[in-house]
DORO-54847 format. One record per residue (C-alpha): residue in three letters; residue number from 1; x, y, z. Coordinates in steps of 0.05 Angstrom, whole numbers, plus 5000, padded with zeros to 4 digits. Layout:
  res    n     X     Y     Z
  ALA  NUM     X     Y     Z
...
//
This chain:
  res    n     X     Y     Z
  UNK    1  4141  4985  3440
  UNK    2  4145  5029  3381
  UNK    3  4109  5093  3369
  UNK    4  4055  5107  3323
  UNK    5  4111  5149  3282
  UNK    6  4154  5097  3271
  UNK    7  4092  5044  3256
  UNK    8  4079  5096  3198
  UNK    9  4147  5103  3177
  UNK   10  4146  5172  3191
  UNK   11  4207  5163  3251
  UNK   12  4265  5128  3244
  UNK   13  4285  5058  3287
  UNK   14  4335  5016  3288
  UNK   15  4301  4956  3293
  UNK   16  4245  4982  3223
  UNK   17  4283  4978  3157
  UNK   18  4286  5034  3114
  UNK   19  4234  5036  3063
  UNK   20  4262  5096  3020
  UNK   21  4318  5147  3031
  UNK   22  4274  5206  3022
  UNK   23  4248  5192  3085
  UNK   24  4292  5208  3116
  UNK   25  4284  5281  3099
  UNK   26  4212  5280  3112
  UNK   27  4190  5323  3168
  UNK   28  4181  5300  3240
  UNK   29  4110  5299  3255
  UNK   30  4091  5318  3331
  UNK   31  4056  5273  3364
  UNK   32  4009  5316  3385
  UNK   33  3986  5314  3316
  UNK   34  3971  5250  3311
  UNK   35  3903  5243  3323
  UNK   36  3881  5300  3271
  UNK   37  3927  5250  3214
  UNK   38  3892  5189  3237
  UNK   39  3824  5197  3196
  UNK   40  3869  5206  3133
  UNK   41  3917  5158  3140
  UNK   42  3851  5111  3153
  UNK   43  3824  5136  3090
  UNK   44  3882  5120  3049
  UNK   45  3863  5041  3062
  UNK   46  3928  5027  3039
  UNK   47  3993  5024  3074
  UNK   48  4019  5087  3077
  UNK   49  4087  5071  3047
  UNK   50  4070  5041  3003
  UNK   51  4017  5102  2977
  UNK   52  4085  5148  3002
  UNK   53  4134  5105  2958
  UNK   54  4080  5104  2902
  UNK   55  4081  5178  2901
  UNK   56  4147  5189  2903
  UNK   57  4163  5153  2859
  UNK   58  4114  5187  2808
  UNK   59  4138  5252  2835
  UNK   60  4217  5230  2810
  UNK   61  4181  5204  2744
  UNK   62  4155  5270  2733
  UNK   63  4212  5307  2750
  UNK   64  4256  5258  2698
  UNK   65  4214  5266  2646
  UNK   66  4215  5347  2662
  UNK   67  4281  5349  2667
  UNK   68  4293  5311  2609
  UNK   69  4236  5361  2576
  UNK   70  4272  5425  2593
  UNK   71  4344  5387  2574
  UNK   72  4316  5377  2512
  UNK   73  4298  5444  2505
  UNK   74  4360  5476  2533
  UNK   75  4385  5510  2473
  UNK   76  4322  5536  2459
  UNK   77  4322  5564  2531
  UNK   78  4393  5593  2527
  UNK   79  4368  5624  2463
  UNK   80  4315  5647  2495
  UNK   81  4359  5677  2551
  UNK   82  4408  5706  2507
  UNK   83  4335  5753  2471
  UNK   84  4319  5768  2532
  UNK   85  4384  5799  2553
  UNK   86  4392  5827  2486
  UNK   87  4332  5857  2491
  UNK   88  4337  5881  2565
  UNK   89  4399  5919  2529
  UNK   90  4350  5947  2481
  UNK   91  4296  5964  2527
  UNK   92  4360  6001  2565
  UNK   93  4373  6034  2501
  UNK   94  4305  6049  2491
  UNK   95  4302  6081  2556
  UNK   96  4350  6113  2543
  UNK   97  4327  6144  2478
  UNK   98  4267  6162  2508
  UNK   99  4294  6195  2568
  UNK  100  4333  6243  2513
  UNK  101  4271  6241  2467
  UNK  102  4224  6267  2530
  UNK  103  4287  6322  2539
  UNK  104  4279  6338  2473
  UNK  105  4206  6337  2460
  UNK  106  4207  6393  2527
  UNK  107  4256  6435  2489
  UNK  108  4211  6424  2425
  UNK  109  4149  6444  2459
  UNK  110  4179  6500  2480
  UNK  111  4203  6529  2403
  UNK  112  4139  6504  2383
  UNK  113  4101  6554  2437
  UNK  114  4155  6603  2414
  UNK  115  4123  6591  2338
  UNK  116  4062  6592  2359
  UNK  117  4065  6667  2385
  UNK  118  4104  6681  2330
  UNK  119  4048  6649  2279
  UNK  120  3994  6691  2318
  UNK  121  4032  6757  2303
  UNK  122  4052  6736  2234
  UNK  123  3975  6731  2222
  UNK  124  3964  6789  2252
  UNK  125  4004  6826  2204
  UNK  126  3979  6785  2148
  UNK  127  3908  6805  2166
  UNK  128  3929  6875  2162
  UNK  129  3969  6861  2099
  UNK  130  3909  6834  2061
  UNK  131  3864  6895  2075
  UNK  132  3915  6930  2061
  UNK  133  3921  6899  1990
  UNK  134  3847  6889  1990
  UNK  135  3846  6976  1978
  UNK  136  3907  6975  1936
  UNK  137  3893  6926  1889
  UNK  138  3838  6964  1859
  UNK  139  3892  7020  1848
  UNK  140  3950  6979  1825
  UNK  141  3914  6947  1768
  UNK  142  3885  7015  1746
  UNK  143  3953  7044  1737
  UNK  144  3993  6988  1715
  UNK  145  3996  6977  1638
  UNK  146  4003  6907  1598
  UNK  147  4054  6889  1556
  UNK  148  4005  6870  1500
  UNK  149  3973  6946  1507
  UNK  150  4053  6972  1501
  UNK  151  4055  6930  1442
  UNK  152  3990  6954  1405
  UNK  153  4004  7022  1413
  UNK  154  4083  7027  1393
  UNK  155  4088  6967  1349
  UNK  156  4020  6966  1304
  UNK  157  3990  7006  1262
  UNK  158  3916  7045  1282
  UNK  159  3866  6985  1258
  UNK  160  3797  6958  1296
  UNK  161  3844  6916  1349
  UNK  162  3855  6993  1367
  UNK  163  3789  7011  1390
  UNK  164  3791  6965  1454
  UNK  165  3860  6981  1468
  UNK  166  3852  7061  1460
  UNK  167  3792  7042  1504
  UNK  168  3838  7014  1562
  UNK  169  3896  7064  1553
  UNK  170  3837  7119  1563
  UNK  171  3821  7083  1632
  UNK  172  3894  7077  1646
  UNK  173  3901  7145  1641
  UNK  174  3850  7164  1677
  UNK  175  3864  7129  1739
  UNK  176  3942  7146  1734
  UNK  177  3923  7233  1737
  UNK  178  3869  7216  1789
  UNK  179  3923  7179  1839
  UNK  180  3962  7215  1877
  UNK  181  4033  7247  1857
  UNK  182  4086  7218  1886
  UNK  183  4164  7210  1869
  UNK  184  4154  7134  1865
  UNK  185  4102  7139  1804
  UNK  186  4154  7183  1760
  UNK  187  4166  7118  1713
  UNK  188  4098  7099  1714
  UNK  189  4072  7177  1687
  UNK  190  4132  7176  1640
  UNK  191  4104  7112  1612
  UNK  192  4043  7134  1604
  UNK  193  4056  7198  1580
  UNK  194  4099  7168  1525
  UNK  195  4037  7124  1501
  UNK  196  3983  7172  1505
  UNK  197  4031  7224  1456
  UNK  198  4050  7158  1408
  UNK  199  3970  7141  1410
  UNK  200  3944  7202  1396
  UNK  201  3994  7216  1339
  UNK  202  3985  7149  1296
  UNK  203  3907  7164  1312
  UNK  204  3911  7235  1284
  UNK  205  3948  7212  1225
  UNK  206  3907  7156  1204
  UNK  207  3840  7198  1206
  UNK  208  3882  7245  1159
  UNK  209  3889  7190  1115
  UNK  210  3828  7172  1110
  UNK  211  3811  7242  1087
  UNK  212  3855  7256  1033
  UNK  213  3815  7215  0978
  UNK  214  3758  7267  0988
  UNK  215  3809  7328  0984
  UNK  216  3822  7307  0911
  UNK  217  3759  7282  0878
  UNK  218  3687  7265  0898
  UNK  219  3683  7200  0858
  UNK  220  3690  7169  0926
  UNK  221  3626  7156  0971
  UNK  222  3627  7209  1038
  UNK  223  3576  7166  1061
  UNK  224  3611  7097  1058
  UNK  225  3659  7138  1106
  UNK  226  3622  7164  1150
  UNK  227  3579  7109  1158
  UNK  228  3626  7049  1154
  UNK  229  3698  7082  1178
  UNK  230  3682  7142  1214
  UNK  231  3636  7120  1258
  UNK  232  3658  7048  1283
  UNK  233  3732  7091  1298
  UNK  234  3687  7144  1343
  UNK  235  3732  7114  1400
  UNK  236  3791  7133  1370
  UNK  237  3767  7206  1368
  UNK  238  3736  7201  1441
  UNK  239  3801  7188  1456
  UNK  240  3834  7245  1423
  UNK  241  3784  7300  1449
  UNK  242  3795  7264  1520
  UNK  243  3873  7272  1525
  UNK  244  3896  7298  1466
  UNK  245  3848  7367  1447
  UNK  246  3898  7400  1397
  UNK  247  3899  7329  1351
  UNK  248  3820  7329  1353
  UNK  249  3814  7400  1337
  UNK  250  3866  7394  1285
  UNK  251  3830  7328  1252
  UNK  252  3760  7372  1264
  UNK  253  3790  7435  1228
  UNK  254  3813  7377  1171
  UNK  255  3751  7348  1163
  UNK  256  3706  7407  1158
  UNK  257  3748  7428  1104
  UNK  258  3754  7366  1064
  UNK  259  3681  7360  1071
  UNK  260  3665  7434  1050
  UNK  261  3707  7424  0991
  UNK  262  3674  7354  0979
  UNK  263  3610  7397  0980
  UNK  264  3614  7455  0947
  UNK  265  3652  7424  0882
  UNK  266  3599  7361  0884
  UNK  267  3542  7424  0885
  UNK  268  3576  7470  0835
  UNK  269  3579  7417  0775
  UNK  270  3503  7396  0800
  UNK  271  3473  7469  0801
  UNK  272  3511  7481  0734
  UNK  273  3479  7421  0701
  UNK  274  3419  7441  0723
  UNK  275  3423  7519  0699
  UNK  276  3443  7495  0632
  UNK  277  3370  7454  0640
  UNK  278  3321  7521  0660
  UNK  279  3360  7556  0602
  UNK  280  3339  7513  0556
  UNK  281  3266  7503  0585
  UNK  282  3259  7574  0602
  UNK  283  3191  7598  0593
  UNK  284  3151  7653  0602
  UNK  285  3096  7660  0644
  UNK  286  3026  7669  0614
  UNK  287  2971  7713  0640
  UNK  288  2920  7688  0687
  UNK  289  2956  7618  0694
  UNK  290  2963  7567  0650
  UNK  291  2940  7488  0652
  UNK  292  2974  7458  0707
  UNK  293  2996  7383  0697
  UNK  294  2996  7324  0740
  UNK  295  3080  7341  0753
  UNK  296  3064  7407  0779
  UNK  297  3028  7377  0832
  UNK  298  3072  7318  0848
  UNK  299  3135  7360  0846
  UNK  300  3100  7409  0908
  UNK  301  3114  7335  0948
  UNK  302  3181  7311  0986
  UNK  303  3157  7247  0967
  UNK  304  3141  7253  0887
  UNK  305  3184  7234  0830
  UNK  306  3256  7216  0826
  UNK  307  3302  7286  0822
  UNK  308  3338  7308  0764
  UNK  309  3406  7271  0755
  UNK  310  3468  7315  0735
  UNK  311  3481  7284  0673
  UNK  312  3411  7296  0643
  UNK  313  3435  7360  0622
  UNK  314  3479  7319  0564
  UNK  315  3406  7310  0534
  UNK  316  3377  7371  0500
  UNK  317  3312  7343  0489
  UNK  318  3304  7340  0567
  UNK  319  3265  7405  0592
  UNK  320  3240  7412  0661
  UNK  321  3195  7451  0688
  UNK  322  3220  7500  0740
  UNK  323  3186  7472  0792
  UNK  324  3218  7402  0777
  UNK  325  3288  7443  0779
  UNK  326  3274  7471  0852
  UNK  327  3247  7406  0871
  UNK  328  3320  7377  0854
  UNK  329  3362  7422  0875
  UNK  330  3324  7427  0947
  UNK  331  3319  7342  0957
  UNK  332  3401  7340  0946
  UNK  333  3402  7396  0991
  UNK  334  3355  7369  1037
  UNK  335  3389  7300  1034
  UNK  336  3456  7317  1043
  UNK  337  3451  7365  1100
  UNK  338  3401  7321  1141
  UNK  339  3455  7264  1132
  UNK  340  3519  7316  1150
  UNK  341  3479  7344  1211
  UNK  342  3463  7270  1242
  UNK  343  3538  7253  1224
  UNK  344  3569  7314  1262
  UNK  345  3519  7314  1319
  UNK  346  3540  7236  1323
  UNK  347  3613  7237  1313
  UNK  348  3628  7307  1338
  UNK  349  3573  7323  1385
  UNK  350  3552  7270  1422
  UNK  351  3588  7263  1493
  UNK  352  3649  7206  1496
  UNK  353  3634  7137  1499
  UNK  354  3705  7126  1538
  UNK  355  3700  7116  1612
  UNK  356  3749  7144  1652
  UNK  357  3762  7171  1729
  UNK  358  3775  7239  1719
  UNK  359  3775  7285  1655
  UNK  360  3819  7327  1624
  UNK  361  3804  7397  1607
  UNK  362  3780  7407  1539
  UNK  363  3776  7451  1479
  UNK  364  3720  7497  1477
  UNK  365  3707  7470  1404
  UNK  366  3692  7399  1426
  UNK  367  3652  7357  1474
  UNK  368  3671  7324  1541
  UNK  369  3622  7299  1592
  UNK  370  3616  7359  1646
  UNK  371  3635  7324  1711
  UNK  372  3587  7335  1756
  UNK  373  3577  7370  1813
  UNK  374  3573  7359  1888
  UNK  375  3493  7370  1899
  UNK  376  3494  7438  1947
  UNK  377  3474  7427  2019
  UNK  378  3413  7439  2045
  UNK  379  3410  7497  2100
  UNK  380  3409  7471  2168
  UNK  381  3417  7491  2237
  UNK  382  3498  7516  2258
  UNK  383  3493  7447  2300
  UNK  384  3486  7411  2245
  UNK  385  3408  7388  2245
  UNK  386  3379  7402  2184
  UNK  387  3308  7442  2187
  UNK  388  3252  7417  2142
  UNK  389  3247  7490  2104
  UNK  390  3328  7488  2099
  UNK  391  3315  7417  2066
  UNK  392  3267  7433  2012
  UNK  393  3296  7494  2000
  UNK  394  3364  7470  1988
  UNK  395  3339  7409  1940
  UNK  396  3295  7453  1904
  UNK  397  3357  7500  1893
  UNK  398  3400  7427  1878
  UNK  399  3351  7409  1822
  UNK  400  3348  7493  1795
  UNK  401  3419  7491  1786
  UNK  402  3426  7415  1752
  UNK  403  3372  7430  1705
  UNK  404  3406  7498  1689
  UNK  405  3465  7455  1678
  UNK  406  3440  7412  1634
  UNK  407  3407  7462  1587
  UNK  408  3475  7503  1582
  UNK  409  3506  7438  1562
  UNK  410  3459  7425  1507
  UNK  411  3457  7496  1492
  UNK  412  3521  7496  1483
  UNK  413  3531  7424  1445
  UNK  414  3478  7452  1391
  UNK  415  3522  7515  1372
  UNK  416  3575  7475  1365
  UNK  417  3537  7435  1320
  UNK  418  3508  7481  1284
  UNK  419  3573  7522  1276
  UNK  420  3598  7454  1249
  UNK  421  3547  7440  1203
  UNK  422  3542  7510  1177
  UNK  423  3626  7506  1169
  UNK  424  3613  7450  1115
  UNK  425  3544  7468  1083
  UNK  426  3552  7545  1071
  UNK  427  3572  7534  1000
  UNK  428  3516  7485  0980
  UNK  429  3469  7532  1009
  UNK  430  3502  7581  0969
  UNK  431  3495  7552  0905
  UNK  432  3426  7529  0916
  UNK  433  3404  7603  0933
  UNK  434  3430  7631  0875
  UNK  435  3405  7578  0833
  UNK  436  3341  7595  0867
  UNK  437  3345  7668  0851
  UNK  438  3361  7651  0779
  UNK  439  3290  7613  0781
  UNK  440  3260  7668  0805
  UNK  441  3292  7718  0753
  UNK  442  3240  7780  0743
  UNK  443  3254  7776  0670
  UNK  444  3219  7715  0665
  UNK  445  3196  7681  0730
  UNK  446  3157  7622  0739
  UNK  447  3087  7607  0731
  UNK  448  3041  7625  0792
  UNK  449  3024  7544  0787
  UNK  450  3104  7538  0792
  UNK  451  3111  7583  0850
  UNK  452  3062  7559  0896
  UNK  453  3086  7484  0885
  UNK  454  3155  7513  0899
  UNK  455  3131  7547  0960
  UNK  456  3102  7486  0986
  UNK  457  3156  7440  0969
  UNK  458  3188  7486  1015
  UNK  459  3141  7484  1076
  UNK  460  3146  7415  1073
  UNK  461  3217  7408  1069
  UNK  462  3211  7457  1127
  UNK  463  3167  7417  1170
  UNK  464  3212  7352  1162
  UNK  465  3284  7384  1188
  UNK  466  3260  7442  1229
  UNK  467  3196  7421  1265
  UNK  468  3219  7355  1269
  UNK  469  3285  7385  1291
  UNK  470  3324  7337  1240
  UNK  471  3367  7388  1219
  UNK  472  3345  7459  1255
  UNK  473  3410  7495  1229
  UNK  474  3375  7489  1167
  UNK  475  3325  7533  1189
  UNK  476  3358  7605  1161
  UNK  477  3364  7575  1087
  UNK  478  3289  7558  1090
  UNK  479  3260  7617  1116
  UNK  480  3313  7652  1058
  UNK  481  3273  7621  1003
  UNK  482  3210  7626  1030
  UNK  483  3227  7703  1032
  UNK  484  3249  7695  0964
  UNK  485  3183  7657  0933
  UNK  486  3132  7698  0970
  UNK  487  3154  7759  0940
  UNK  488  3163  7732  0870
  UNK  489  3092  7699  0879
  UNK  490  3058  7764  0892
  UNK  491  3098  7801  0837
  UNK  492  3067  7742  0792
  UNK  493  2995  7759  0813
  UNK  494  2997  7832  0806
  UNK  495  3027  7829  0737
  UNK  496  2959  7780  0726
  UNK  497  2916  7826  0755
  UNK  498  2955  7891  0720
  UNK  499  2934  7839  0652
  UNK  500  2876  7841  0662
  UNK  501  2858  7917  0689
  UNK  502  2900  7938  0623
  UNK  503  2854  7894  0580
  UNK  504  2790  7927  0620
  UNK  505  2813  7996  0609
  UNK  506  2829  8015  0681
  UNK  507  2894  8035  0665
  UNK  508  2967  8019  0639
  UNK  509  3011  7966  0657
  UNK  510  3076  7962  0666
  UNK  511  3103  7945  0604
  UNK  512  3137  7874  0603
  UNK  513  3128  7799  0594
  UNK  514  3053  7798  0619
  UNK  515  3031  7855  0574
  UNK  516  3067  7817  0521
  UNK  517  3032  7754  0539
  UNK  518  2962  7783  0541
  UNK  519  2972  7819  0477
  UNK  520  2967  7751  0447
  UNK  521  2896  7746  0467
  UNK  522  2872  7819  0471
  UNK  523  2893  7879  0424
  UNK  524  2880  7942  0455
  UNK  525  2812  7955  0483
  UNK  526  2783  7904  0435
  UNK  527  2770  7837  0471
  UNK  528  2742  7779  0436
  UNK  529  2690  7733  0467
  UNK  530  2734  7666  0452
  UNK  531  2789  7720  0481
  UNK  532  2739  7720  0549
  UNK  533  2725  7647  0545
  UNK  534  2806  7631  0540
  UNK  535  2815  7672  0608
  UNK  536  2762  7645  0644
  UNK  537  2784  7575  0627
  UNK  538  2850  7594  0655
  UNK  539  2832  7621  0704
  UNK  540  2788  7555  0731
  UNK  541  2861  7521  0715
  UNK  542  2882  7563  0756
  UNK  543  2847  7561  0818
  UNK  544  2838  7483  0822
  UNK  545  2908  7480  0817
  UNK  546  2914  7526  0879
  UNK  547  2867  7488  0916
  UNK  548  2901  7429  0895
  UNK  549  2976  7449  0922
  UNK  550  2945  7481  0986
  UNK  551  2919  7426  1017
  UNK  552  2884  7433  1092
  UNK  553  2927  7496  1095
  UNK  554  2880  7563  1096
  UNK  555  2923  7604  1058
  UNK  556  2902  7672  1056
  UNK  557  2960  7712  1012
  UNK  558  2950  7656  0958
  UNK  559  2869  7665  0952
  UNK  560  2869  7733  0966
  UNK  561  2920  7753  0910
  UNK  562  2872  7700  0863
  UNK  563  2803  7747  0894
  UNK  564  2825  7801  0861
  UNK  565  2836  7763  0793
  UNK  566  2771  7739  0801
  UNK  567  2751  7811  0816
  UNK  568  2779  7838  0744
  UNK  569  2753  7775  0719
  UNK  570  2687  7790  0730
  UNK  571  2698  7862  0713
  UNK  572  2721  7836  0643
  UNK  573  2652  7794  0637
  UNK  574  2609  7853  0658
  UNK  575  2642  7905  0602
  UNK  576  2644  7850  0549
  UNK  577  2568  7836  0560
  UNK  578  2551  7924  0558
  UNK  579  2572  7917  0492
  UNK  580  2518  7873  0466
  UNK  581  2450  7918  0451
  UNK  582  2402  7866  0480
  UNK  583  2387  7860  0551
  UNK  584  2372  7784  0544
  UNK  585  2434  7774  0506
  UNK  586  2473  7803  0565
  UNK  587  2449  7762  0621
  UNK  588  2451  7701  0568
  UNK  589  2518  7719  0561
  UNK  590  2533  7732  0629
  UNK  591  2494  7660  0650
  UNK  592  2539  7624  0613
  UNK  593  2602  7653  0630
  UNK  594  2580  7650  0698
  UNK  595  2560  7573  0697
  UNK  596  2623  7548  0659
  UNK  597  2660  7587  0704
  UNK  598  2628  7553  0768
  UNK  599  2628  7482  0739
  UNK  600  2706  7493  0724
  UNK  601  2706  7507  0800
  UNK  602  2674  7456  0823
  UNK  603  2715  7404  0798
  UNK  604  2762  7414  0867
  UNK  605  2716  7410  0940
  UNK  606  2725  7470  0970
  UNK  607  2743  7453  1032
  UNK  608  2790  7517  1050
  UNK  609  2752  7582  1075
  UNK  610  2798  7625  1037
  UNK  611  2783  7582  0963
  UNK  612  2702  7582  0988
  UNK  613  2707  7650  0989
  UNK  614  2719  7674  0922
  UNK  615  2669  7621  0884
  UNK  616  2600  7653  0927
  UNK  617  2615  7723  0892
  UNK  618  2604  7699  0821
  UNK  619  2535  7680  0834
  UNK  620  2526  7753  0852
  UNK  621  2556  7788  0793
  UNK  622  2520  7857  0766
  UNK  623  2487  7841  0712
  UNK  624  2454  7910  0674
  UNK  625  2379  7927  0681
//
């Protein structure tokens, strides 16, 4: 009886055929397993050798056509092999690589932390180094000079493109003396010494140059120079006076020269023209006045007619009055000094424009800004805190001595200007005082009309450069001629007044001019009426004109000196009116004497007290009983 095994096909007998060879190597199934297999082998409702032969031999048709699959393929495989070993190789090599690349990369890490202390101390030092250069640089490009200021200095000659580089040299210098004197700097002060003596030289010579056409001739125009060369080159000086004193003084000394020169031979041929011109107009002065015209009274005005030009004395028919002639001769004063003095106080006075760390010393003859002082401390406690009293007491003192400074400075600065100014101007104010004096000749002087617009001619020319402190060093010249035309005004009205006593009887005059004059109209004792009428009418001439010239001003020496003409004058009426017999007749005569003389007066308000008080007395005159 065979087994369930064998009825399956699952063990061998000898008395079963063999369904397929592979069974052979199937495993032996224990029986005791049998049972659990039976539901599946029931489910397979097949036989199962058939469904075992059936799968096998699918199984050996897949694994044909995969074999046949990966023979195809082969080559592709061994390819495929042969990358992968060659790139196992690589991956070794790559290991490799990276095994010395992770030895190096240590080592590297290392130099690199090595650097990176060494970066941290290099920055260090460079952080030092820039604040170091951060307080030299200010110092090294003070002292160091360009090229292109080498160039202008040594190469070219002293034009405008001078100015800005004399103005850099200047702070170049400055902040080479200020540093601090070292061995190192030797080439650096020899430089600059070398420029600052070739810069001051060309300067000094080219202001030279521009002098000598005025040390020749005065066809050229100062002004144009002064105005237009001078003055745009002031830097140039400023320079000079800053670092080079003996060039500035010498071009000061040259200029005050040429310029006096310029001057006096410019006022010499002037003041000659013009004394040729009062020779040939001179007059004499008539008694009591004489009818003033509209020119008298313009020419007692700054601000009048046109002066007298030099070559007007060519025409002989030209004859000024003298008042016109000291009207000239004191505008061209006036004119020329007021535009020297702002010159000088500009170009020689005023303090540098240059900028520059520390100054040099000086000549006493010319300006430099006085460096300042360190303000005084206040007083304080010996600890160092500062009482309250100490404080005030020490600004107080601080602000004494700064103002005290400052008024020695320009103390001093207005000498210097006025020594200046007076250097250049003495001989113009020579010749126009002794042109002056020839005006007021005693021989035969001016008219008292003449004088007074002379005299105020001169106040105002007084007021506009002295008060106004235009030009004060003119201020000694002035008050000269005002010493000179009071006098010669008060000689004036005393020979009137000596006129007209001599004509009354009260006694001699001196004889000259005015007892000449009045001779003309009286002889003697013997005074005619149109004689009376003739002095009266001057005398009204007179004293408008007076009031006229004097303006708001209360002059006292002028109407005082025309009270006691008025005083004679009414002397002269009273003894010319006791000669006529009839009482009537007298105070007829007297009436209208009186009444032309007051409307003559009134032709003028009186509005100064001194004028007001010489026209009340004629209404009181003595007439006989």
């Amino acid at each position: 009886m065979s087994s369930v095994g064998e009825l399956i096909g699952l063990e061998r007998t000898d008395n079963l055929p063999h369904l397929h060879p592979s069974l052979a190597a199937f495993p032996k199934v224990d029986a005791d397993e049998y049972p659990a297999l039976a539901p599946q082998v029931q489910a397979l409702r097949s036989d199962i050798r058939t469904v075992f032969a059936d799968a096998w031999a699918k199984k050996e048709l897949e694994e044909r056509v995969q074999d046949r699959h990966f023979l195809d393929r082969a080559r592709d495989y061994v390819e495929l092999n042969e990358q992968v070993e060659t790139s196992a190789s690589l991956l070794t090599d790559l290991a490799s690589f990276l095994s010395t690349f992770q030895h190096d990369l240590s080592a590297v890490s290392g130099h690199i932390s090595e650097l990176q202390g060494r970066s941290k101390t290099i920055e260090g030092r460079l952080a030092g180094r820039k604040a170091v250069e951060r307080l030299l640089h200010p110092l090294v490009s003070s002292i160091v000079i360009p090229p292109d200021l080498i160039r202008i200095i040594v190469d070219t000659e002293v034009s405008d493109a001078w100015i800005p580089a004399v103005s850099e040299l200047d702070a170049k210098l400055g902040a080479i003396r200020s540093g601090p004197r070292i061995d190192s700097r030797k080439t650096l002060d020899d430089a600059a010494e070398a420029l600052r003596i070739c810069a001051a030289q060309k300067i000094l010579a080219y202001f030279i140059s521009l002098l000598k056409p005025f040390s020749t001739a005065i066809t050229s125009s100062l002004e144009d120079l002064q105005s237009t060369v001078l003055l745009p080159s002031k830097p140039l000086f400023d320079f000079l006076r800053r670092h080079a004193a003996r060039q500035a003084h010498e071009f000061q000394k040259a200029y005050v020269s040429t310029v006096r020169w310029y001057y006096e031979t410019g006022f010499r041929r002037y003041v000659r023209g013009l004394e040729k011109m009062r020779l040939r107009a001179l007059e004499r002065s008539e008694p009591i006045g004489e009818a003033a015209s509209t020119n008298t009274l313009d020419h007692a005005e700054v601000a009048g007619p046109g002066v007298i030009l030099a070559f007007m004395a060519s025409d002989t028919s030209f004859r000024p009055p003298p008042e016109a002639l000291f009207r000239s001769v004191s505008l061209v004063l006036m004119d020329n000094a007021e535009t020297e003095h702002a010159f000088i106080a500009s170009f020689f006075g005023q303090h540098s424009i240059l900028t520059v760390v520390t100054p040099r010393p000086e000549s006493p003859t010319l300006f430099s800004p006085t460096p300042s002082e360190p303000p005084p401390r206040a007083g304080g406690d010996q600890d160092g805190g500062e009482s309250v009293g100490g404080s005030e007491a020490g600004r107080a003192s601080a602000s004494g001595s700064m103002v005290s400074k400052e008024e020695r400075g320009e103390k001093l600065r207005r000498t210097v200007i006025d020594g200046l100014w007076k250097s250049v101007m003495e001989p113009a104010q020579e010749y126009a005082r002794n042109f002056v004096a020839g005006l007021l000749e005693p021989t035969s002087p001016p008219s008292p009309t003449s004088l007074v617009a002379m005299i105020r001619l001169n106040e105002a020319v007084i007021g506009l450069l002295v008060d106004s402190q235009r030009c004060p060093p003119m201020e000694a010249h002035l008050l000269g001629l005002r010493m000179q035309l009071w006098p010669a005004f008060s000689k004036v009205m005393n020979a009137q007044v000596d006129s007209l006593r001599r004509i009354n009887g009260a006694g001699a005059a001196p004889a000259g001019a005015f007892a000449k004059a009045i001779s003309t109209v009286a002889s003697g004792n013997t005074v005619k009426d149109s004689a009376v009428q003739i002095i009266a009418l001057r005398y009204t001439e007179m004293f408008n004109t007076f009031v006229a010239l004097s303006g708001e001003q209360d002059d006292d020496m002028v109407f005082g000196s025309v009270l006691r003409i008025r005083q004679e004058l009414d002397r002269l009426l009273v003894t010319q009116a006791s000669k006529i017999p009839d009482t009537q007749k007298q105070r007829a005569f007297l009436a209208t004497h009186y009444d032309e003389l007051l409307q003559g007066l009134s032709v003028r308000p009186l509005s100064l007290p001194a004028a007001r008080a010489v026209v009340p007395q004629l209404t009181h005159c003595a007439l006989p009983k």
